[in-house]
C-alpha positions in Angstrom: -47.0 -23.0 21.9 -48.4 -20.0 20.2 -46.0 -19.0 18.6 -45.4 -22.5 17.1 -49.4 -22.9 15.6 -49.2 -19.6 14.3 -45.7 -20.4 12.3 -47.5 -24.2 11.4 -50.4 -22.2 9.8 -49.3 -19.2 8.4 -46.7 -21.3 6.5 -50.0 -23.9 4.9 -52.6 -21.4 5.0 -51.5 -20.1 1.5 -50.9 -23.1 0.1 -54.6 -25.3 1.1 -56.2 -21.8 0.6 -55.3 -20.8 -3.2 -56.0 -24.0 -4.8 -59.5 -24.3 -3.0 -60.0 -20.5 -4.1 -59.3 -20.7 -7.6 -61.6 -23.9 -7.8 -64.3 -22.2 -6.0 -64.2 -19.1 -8.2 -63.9 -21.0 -11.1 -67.1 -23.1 -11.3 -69.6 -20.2 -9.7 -71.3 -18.3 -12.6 -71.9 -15.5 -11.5 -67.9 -15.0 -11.2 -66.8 -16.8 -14.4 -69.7 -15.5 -16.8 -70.6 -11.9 -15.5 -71.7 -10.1 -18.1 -71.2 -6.9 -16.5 -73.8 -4.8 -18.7 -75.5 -3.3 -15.3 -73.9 -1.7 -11.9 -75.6 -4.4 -10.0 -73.2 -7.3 -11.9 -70.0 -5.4 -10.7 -71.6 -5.6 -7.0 -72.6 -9.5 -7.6 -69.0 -10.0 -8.8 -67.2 -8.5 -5.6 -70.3 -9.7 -3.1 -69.4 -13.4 -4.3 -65.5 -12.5 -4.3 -65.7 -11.3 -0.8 -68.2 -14.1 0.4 -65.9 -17.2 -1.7 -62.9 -15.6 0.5 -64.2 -15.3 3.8 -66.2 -19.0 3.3 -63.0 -21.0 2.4 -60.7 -18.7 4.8 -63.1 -20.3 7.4 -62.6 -23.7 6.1 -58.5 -23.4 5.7 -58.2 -22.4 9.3 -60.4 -25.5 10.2 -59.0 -28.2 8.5 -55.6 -26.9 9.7 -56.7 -26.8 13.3 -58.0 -30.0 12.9 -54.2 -31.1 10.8 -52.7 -30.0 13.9 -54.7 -31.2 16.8 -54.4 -34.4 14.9 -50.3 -33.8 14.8 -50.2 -33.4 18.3 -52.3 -36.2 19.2 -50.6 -38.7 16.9 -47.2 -37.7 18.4 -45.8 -36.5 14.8 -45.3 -33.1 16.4 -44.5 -34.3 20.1 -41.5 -35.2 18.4 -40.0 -31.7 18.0 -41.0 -31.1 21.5 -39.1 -33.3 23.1 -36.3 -32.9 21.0 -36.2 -29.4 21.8 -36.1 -30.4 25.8 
């Protein structure tokens, strides 16, 4: 059953991830118009990087824990299971 979860996310990590990355670094200011005329903007720039990553990393995995409890519960992946019996 492991092995299974970590195939169903690692395969729809990437693709919920990106799209809600480039959106969030898109529209934050201090990513799009850094004006990088002082050390401190370069440490702003990879601070909000860093922080946008880890932030909507956290929110991937959840909603695709939640996509699969849901899966399981609905019967869409008890369906493989039993096939596989």
């Amino acid at each position: 059953m492991k092995n299974e979860f970590k195939r169903y996310f690692w395969k729809r990590f990437w693709l919920i991830f990106v799209p809600l990355y480039l959106m969030a670094i898109g529209n934050e200011s201090y990513i799009v118009s850094n004006s990088f005329s002082e050390f401190e903007d370069y440490g702003s720039f990879l601070y909000f990087l860093v922080f946008y990553f880890l932030g909507y990393g956290a929110i991937t995995a959840g909603i695709l824990h939640l996509l699969w409890r849901g899966g399981r519960k609905m019967g869409v992946l008890n369906r493989e299971e039993e096939i596989r019996e």
